[in-house]
N, C-alpha and C positions, 0 to 999 in steps of 0.2 A: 557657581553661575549656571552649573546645566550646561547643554548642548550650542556651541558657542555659533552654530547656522541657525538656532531656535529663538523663540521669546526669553528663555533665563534669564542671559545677561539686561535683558531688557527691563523686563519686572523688578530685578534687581536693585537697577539704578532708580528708578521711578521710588521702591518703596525706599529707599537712603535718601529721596530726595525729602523727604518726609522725616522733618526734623526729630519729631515727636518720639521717634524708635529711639535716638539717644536720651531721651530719660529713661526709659526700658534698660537698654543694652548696651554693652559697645560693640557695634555692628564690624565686621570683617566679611568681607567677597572674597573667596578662594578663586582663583582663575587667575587668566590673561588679563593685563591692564588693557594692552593693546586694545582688545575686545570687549572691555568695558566704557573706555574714551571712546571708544566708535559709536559705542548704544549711548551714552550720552550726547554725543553730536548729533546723532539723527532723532533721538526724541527731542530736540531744544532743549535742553534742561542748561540751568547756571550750576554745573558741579567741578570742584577740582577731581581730580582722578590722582594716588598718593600711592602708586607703588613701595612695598615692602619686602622683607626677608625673613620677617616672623612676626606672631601676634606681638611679640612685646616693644616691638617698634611703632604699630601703631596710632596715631593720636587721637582716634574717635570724636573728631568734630564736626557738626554737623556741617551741609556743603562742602566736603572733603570726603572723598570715597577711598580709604583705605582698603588698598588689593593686596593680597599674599600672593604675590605676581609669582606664576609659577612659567611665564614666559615662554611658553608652546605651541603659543600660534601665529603661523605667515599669513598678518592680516591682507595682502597681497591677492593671497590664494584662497582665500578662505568666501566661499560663494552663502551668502545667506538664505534661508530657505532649502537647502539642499542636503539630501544625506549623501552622506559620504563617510571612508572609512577614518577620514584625518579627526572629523568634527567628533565621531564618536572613541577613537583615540584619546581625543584631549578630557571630553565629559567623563569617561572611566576613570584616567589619570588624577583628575582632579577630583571627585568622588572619593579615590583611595586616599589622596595626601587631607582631606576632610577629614576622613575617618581614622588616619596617624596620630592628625593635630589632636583629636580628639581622644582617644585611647592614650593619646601621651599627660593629657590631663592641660594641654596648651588651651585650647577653648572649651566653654563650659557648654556649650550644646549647638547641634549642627543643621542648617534649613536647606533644604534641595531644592535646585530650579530642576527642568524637565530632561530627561535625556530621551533620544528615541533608541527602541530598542534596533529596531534594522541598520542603523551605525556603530552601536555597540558591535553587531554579530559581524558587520562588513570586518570590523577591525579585530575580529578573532577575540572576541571578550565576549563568551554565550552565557551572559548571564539573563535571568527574564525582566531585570529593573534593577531599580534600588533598591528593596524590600532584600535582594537575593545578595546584592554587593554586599552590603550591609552584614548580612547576617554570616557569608564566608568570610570577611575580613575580622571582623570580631571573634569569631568562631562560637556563634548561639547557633544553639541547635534547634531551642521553641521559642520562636517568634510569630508574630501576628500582624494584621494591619488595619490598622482603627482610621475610618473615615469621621469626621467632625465637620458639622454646619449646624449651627447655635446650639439647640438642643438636643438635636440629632447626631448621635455615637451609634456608631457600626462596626465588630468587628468581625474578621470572616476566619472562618475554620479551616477553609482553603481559598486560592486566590488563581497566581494563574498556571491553571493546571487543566487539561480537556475536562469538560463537562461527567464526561465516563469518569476520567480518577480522581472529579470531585466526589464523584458519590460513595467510591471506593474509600476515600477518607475521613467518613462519617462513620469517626470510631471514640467509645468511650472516650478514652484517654485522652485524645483529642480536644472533643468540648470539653472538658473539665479544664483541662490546659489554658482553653481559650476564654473560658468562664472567669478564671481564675485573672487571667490577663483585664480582662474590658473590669472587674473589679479592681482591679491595682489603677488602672487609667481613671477612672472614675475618682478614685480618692485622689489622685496627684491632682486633678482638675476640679479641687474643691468642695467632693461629692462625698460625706463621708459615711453614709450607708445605700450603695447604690440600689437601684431598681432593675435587675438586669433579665430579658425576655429571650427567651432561646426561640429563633424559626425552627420551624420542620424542614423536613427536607423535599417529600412528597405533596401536594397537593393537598388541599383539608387538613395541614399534618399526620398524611397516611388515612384517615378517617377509620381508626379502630381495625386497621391493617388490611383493609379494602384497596388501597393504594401504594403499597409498600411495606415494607415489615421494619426500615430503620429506627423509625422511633420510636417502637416497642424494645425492639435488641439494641439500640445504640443510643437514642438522645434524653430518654424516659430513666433511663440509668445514672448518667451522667448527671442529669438535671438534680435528680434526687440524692448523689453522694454530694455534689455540691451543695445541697439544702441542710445534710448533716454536718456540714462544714463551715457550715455559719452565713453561706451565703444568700442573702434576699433574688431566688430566681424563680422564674414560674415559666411555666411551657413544658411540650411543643407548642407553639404559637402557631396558626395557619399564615403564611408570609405576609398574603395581601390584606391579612387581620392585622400583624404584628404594627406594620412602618405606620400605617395610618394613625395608630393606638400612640406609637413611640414621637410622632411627630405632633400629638394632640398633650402630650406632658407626661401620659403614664407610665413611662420605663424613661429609666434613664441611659441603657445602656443597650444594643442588641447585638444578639448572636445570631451571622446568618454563615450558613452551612457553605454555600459557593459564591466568586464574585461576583455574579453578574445578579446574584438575588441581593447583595448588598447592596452593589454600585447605583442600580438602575433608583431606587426610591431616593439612595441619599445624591446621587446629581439631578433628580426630577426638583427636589427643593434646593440645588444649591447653583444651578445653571439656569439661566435666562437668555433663552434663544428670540434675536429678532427678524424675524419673518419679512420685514420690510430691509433690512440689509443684508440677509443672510448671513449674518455673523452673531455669535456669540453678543449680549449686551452686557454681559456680568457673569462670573465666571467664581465662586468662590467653594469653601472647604478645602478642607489640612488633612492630609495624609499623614498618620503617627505608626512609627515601626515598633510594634512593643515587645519587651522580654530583651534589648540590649542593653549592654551596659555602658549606654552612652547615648543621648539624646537624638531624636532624629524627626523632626517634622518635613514636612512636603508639600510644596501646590497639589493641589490634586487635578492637575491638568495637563497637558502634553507642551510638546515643543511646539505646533501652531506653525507648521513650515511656512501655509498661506500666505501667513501675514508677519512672518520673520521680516526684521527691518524695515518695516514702514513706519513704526511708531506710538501702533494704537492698540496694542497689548494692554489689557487690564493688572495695576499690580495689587487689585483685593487681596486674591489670593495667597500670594509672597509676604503681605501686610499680617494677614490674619496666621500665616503658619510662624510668623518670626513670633509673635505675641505669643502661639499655642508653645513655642519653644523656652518662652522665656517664664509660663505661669507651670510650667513642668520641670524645670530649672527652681523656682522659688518653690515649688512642693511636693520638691523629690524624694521617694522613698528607693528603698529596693525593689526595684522589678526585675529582678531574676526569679523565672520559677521553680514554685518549691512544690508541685505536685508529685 
């Protein structure tokens, strides 16, 4: 359910309210019931709310919202909109027991509402997300993170790390790693000889080492053991060559060296800001954690403290990552890597 003072629990119930996902799946909310009755009452929705004690109590029917009621939170005390170190207690807590049910083989793949990082750390859990939760509870050690909005795959070599030790980790081994990854996503999602573009990391792509020496010594290397290895890649790509290229149909897949070179193009097409309300109008794409041995899609959106509990949270996004969860579920290969 995510951060239980945020939009999670919200998106949540909205996308369960949304009968359609039980032909998909059979949907399960990890969390507080408490806290999910409450985001039903304030968004008007007709939902039962069906507290449990494991997935196999369950009855997944639609208008009925089965909780793995892990029972944590004093809806009492619990302020919406607000960090605090309780709400990010709870978000950790129930992230981990996700990732139990999951490694135990109890559910077949896991969807994340938002947590905010500054409640995680108030509560002594310094992790930098779920990307990080993820990958220490499982214990992967090459993992990635693949943003998705229609045609649009991004995966990044590094994430979040200063800008300085992004660059620091524009190494071989790395992109190949990451190459190797955003091809594994690509076939699970249908694609079975990807098209995948490597950014640069300097401007121009270095321009013939006038701007940096990476992509001669680092990305030029990479690109080409990969190209021995069977894989369809081409680049360096100059960035602001690359998204536009990728977003016009000719790659299927992109490698960008740091977050904010990834982030920024794939929320330019997947966020819809209104000017006239100053809010958000549409909010979509899937955050996919790749290289774990267990399913993990994501909103790619925050907790939204603004506008926690009032109602008018969009649940696209929560819609679209349950879907990306469940067509990587029906076309699951091994993505452990084997570089």
């Amino acid at each position: 359910m995510g951060d239980p003072a945020g939009i999670g629990p919200e998106v949540a119930v909205k996308a369960f309210s949304d009968a359609a996902i039980y032909n998909s799946c059979r949907p399960l909310i990890v969390g507080d019931a408490g806290v999910i009755a409450d985001a039903v009452r304030f968004c008007g929705l007709d939902l039962g709310v069906r507290p449990v004690k494991s997935a196999g109590e369950a009855a997944f029917l639609p208008g009925q919202i089965d909780v793995y009621d892990l029972a944590n939170v004093d809806i009492a005390k619990l302020q919406k909109g607000e960090i605090s170190a309780m709400a990010g207690d709870v978000a950790f807590r129930t992230v981990v027991e996700t990732i139990r049910l999951a490694m135990a083989g109890e559910i077949d793949g896991t969807v994340t509402g938002p947590v905010n990082k500054e409640s995680l750390h108030m509560a002594g859990h310094l992790f930098s997300g779920h990307t990080e939760i993820y990958a220490h509870y499982t214990g992967t050690k090459k993992y990635a993170m693949l943003l998705v909005e229609d045609d649009l795959r991004v995966i990044h070599v590094s994430t979040h790390v200063s800008l300085r030790e992004a660059c620091d980790l524009v190494k071989k081994e790395r992109i190949l790693e990451t190459i190797e990854l955003m091809h594994q996503a690509c076939v699970q999602l249908g694609i079975a000889s990807p098209r995948i573009a490597v950014a640069g990391l300097n401007p121009h792509a270095g321009d013939g080492g006038l701007f940096g020496w990476e992509e001669k010594t680092e990305i030029i290397p990479a690109i080409e053991e990969a190209v021995s290895r069977g894989y369809r890649v081409t680049g360096p790509v100059p960035a602001d060559t690359l998204f536009p290229k990728a977003k016009g149909g000719s790659f299927d897949g992109c490698v960008a060296m740091y977050h904010d070179q990834g982030h920024i193009p794939f929320k330019m097409v997947g966020f819809t800001w209104d000017s006239q309300t100053g809010k958000m109008k549409s909010v979509k794409g899937v955050n996919v954690t790749l290289g774990l041995p267990i399913i993990r899609t994501s909103v790619d959106h925050g907790t939204a403290m603004e506008i926690a509990g009032k109602g008018i949270a969009s649940p696209d996004a929560m819609l679209l990552a349950i879907d990306y969860a469940v067509r990587l579920f029906k076309n699951r290969i091994d993505v452990t890597p084997h570089l």
